[in-house]
C-alpha positions as CSV (number, residue, x, y, z in Angstrom):
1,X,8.2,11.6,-0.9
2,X,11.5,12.9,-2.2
3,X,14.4,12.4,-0.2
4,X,14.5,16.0,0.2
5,X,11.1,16.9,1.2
6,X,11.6,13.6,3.6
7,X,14.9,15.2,5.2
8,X,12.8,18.6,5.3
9,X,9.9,16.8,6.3
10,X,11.7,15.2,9.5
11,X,13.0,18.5,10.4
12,X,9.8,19.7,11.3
13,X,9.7,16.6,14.3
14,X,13.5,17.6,15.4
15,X,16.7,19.7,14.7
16,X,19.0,17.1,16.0
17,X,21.3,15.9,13.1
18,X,22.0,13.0,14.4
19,X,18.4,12.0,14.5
20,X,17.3,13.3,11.1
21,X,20.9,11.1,9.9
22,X,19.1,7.9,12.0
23,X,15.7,8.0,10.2
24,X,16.1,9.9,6.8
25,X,16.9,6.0,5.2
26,X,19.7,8.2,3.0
27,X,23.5,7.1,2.8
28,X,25.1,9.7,5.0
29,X,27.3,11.1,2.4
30,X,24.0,11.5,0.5
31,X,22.5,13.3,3.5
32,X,25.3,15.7,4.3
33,X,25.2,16.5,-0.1
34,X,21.4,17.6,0.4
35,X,22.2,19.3,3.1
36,X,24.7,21.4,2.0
37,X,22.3,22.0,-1.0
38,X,19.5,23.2,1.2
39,X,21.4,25.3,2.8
40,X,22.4,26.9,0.0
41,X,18.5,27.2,-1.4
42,X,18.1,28.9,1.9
43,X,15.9,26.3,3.1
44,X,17.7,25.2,6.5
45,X,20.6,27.0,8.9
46,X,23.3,24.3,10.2
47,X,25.3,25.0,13.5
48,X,27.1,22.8,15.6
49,X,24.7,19.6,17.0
50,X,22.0,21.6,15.0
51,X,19.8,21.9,11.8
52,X,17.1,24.0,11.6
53,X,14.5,25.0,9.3
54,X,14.6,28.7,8.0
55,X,10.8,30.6,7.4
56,X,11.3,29.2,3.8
57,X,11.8,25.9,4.8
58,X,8.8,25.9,6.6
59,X,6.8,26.8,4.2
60,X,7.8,24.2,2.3
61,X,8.2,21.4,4.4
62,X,5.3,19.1,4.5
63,X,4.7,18.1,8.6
64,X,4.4,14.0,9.4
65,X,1.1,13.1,10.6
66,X,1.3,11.3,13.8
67,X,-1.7,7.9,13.7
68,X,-1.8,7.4,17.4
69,X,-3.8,7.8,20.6
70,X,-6.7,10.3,20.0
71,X,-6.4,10.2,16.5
72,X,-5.8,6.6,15.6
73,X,-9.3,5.7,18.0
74,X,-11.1,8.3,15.5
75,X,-9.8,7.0,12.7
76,X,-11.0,3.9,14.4
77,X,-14.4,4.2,15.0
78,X,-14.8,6.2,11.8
79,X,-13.5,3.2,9.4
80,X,-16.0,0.5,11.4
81,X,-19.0,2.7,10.7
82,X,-18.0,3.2,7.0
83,X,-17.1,-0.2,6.6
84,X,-20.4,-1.3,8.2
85,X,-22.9,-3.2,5.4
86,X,-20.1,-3.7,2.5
87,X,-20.6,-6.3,-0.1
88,X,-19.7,-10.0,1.1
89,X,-16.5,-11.7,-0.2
90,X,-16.8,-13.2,-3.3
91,X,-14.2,-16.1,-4.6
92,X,-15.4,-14.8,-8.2
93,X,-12.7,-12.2,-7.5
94,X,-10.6,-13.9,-4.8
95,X,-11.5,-11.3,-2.2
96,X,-10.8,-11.8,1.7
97,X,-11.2,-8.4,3.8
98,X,-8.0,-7.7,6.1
99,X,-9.3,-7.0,9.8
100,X,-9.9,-3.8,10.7
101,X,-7.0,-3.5,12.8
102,X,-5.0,-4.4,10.0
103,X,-6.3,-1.9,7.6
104,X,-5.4,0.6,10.2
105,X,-2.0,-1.1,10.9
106,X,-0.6,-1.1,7.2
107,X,-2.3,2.9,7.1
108,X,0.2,3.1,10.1
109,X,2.7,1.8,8.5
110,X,2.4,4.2,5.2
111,X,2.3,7.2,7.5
112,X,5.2,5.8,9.9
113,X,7.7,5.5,6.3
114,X,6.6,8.9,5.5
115,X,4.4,8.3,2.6
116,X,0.8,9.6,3.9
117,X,1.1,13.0,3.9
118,X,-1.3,16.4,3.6
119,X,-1.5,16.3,-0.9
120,X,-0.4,12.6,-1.6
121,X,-1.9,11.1,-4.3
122,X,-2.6,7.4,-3.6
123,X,-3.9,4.6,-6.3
124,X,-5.6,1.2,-4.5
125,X,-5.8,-1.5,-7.2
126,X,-8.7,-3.9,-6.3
127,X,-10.6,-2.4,-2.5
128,X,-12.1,-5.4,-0.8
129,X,-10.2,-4.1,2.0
130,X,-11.8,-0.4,2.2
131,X,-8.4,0.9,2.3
132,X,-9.0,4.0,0.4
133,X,-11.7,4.9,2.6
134,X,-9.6,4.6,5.3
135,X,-7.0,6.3,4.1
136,X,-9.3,8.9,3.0
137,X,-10.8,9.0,6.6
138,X,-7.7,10.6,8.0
139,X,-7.8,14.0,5.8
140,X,-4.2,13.6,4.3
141,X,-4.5,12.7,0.7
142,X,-5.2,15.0,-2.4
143,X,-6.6,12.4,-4.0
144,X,-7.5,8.2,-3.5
145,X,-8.0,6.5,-7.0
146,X,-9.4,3.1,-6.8
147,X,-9.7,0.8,-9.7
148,X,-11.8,-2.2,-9.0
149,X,-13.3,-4.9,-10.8
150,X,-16.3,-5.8,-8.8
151,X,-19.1,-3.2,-8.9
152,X,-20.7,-4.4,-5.6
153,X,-17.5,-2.8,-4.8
154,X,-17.1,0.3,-6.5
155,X,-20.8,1.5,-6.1
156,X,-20.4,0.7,-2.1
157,X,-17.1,2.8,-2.4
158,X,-18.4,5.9,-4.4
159,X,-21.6,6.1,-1.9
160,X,-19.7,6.0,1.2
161,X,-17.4,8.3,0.1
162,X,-20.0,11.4,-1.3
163,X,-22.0,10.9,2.5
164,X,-18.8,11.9,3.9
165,X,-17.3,13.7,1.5
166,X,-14.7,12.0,1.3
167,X,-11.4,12.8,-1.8
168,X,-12.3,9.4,-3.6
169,X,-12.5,8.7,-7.2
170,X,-13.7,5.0,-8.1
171,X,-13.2,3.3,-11.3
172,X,-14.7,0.2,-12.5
173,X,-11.4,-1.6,-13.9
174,X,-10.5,-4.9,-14.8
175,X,-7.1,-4.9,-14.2
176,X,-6.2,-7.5,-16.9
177,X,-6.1,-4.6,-19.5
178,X,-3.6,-1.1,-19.1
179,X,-4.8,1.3,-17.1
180,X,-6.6,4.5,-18.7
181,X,-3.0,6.7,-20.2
182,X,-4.5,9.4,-17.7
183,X,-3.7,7.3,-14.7
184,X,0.1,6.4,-15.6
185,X,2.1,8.1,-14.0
186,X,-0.1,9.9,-12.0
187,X,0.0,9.1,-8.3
188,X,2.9,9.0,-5.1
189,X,1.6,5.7,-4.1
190,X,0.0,2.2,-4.6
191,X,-1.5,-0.1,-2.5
192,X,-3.2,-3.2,-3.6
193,X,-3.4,-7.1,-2.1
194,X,-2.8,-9.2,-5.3
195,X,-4.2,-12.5,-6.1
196,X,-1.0,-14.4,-5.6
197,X,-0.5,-16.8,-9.0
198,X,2.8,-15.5,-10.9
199,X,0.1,-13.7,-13.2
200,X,-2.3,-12.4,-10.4
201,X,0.9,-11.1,-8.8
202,X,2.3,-9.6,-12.2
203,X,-1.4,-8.0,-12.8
204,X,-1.3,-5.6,-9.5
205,X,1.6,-4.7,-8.8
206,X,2.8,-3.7,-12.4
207,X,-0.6,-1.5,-12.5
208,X,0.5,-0.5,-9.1
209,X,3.4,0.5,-10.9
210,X,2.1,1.9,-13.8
211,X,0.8,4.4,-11.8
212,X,3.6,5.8,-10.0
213,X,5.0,9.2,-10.9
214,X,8.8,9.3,-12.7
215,X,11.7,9.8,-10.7
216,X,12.8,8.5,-6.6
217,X,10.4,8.6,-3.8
218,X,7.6,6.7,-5.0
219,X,6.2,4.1,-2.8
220,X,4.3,0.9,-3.3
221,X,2.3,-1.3,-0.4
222,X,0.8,-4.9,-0.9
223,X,0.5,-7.8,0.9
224,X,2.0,-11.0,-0.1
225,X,0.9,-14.9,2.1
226,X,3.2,-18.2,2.6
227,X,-0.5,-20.0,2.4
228,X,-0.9,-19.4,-1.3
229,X,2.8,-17.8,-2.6
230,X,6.0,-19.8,-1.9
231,X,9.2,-18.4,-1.2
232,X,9.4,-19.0,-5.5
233,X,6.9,-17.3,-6.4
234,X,8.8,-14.5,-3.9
235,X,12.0,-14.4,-5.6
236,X,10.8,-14.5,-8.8
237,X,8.6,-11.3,-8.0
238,X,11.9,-10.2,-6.1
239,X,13.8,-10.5,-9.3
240,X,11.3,-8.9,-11.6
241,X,10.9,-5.9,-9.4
242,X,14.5,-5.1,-8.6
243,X,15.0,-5.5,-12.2
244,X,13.6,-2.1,-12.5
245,X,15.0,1.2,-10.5
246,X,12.8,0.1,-7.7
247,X,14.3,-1.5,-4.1
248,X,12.1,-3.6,-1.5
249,X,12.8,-1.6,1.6
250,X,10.8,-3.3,3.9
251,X,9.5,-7.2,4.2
252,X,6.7,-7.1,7.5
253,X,6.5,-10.4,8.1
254,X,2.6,-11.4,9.6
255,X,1.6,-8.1,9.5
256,X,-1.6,-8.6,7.8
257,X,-5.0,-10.6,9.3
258,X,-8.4,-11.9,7.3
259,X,-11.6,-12.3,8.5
260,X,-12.7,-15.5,8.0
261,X,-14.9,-16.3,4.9
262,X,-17.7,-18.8,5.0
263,X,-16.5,-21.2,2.7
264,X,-13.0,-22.2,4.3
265,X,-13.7,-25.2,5.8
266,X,-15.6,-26.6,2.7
267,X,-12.4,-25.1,0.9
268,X,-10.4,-27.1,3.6
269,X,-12.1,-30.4,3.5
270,X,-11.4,-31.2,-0.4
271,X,-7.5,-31.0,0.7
272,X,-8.5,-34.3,2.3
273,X,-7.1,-33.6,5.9
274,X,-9.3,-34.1,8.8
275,X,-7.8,-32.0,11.1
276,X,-9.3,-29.1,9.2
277,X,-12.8,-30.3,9.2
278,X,-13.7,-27.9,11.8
279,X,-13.9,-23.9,10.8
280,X,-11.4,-22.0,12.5
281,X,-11.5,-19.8,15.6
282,X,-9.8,-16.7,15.1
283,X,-8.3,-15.4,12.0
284,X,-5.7,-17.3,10.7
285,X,-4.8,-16.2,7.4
286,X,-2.0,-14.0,7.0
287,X,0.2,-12.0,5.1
288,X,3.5,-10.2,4.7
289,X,3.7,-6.6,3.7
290,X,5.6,-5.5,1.4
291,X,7.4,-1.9,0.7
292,X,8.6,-1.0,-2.5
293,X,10.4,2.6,-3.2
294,X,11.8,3.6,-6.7
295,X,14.9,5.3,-7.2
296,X,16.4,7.6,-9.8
297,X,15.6,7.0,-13.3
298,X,12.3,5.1,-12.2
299,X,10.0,5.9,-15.1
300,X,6.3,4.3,-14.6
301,X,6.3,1.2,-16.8
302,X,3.0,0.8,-19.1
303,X,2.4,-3.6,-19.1
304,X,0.3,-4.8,-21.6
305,X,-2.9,-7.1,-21.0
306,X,-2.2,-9.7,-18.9
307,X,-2.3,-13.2,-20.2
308,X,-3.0,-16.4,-17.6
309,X,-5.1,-17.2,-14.5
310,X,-4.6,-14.2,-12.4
311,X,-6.3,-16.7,-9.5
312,X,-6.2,-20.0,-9.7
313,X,-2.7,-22.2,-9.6
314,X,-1.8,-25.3,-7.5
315,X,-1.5,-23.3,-4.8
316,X,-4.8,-21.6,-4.2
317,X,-6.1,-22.4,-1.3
318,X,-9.8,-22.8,-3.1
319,X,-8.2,-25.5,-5.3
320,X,-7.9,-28.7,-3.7
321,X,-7.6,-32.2,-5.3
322,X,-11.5,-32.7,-4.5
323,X,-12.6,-29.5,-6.1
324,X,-10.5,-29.8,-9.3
């Protein structure tokens, strides 16, 4: 969302100043500018300890959806029975399904930044996850695009989403190779989970990016571990990113669960370690999640085909000494 439609966005929820100045994540010089500018447009009426929208503003405004209570349980019990009977993970494609609860929490999370909103336009590179169902689940988007590889996948996606009518488009992609010119450029948001080598992680997010419409306001979600991704492999993602007219605005650390897999002990064992020669007993596998907005001049950039092992490195998990 553009700063202004988020400034007009947040004055649907109050007409305290002060508040909108708290949460509009603008400079306040920047702020009081875009005021003043809206004002002019006739868009809002300031008076002292007040802003408030005009009829035109309202119109425009797009309102914040609010995930909780009532409607966070229906989203709830609506993503389990969709989600009920997908494909098994498949180390083919280095899959590994977030929990349900975290599906819905990084959902939360898009909404709670103010990027799920009624009309966005929302690309998920690679869906093991079900997130676009999900996010299609609460009504919001225009439009959920995902591009995925494994058509267990895409064929699980596309049925689910005509029984419910559901606003999802599926493509088989492999993500190795540019994105159809159609799609670049073309959405508000990304969200993806990238195999986490330096080219697995250069692979989703620069689709991810690829897709992203010109300009500020643009978002982009993915998780990112500790298990599989140093703090090296961070930075230098760090440093690529912020080389463009994008800024990390957020870094959630542990906000992302797995459901076990079957095969992690096996994976486990060949590490040599007894102490993991039992499965585990609740989820253990976790990730960060990571926030990425672009700023002005941003202009979606179009990566070529992607050379290197987008899975395995020394770090993956499935790779230990005894299975090399």
């Amino acid at each position: 969302m553009k700063p202004e439609d988020r400034v007009l966005s947040l004055l649907t929820l109050t007409d305290d100043p002060w508040e909108v100045a708290g949460r509009c994540r603008l400079p306040f010089a920047r702020l009081a500018e875009l005021l003043r500018d809206l004002e002019a447009q006739g868009l809002v009426r300031t008076s002292p300890g007040r802003v408030a929208l005009t009829a035109a503003g309202r119109r425009r405004a797009v309102p914040l959806p609010d995930l909780s209570g009532p409607r966070l349980a229906a989203l709830r019990a609506a993503y389990g029975r969709v989600a009920r009977g997908r494909p098994p993970a498949t180390d083919r494609y280095d899959q590994g399904h977030l929990t349900q609860d975290s599906v819905l929490a990084r959902v939360r999370e898009m909404a709670r930044f103010g990027d799920l909103y009624p009309g966005v336009r929302v690309a998920v590179l690679g869906d093991d996850d079900l997130a676009s169902l999900a996010l299609a689940l609460t009504g919001l988007p225009a439009t959920v695009a995902v591009f995925e590889i494994d058509e267990r996948l895409t064929a699980f996606i596309a049925e689910a989403a005509a029984r419910r009518d559901l606003r999802v488009e599926v493509y088989t992609a492999d993500l190795r190779r540019p994105l159809p010119a159609s799609h670049v450029g073309a959405y508000d948001v990304f969200v993806c989970d990238p195999s986490e080598t330096e080219a697995g992680i250069r692979m989703f997010v620069g689709r991810g990016l690829s897709c992203l419409r010109e300009g500020p306001g643009a978002a982009g979600y993915f998780g990112l571990t500790l298990i599989e991704a140093d703090l090296a492999k961070w930075r230098s993602l760090q440093r690529w990113v912020t080389g463009l007219p994008v800024a990390i605005t957020a870094v959630v650390p542990e906000h992302g669960f797995y459901d076990n897999w079957p095969t992690q002990a096996e994976e486990a064992r060949a590490w040599g370690v007894r102490a993991f020669e039992r499965p585990p007993r609740r989820p253990w596998y976790r990730s960060a999640l990571y926030r990425l907005e672009t700023l002005d001049g941003f202009r979606p950039p179009r990566p070529g085909r992607i050379g290197g092992d987008p899975i395995v490195d020394e770090q993956y998990f499935g790779a230990g000494p005894g299975r090399r």
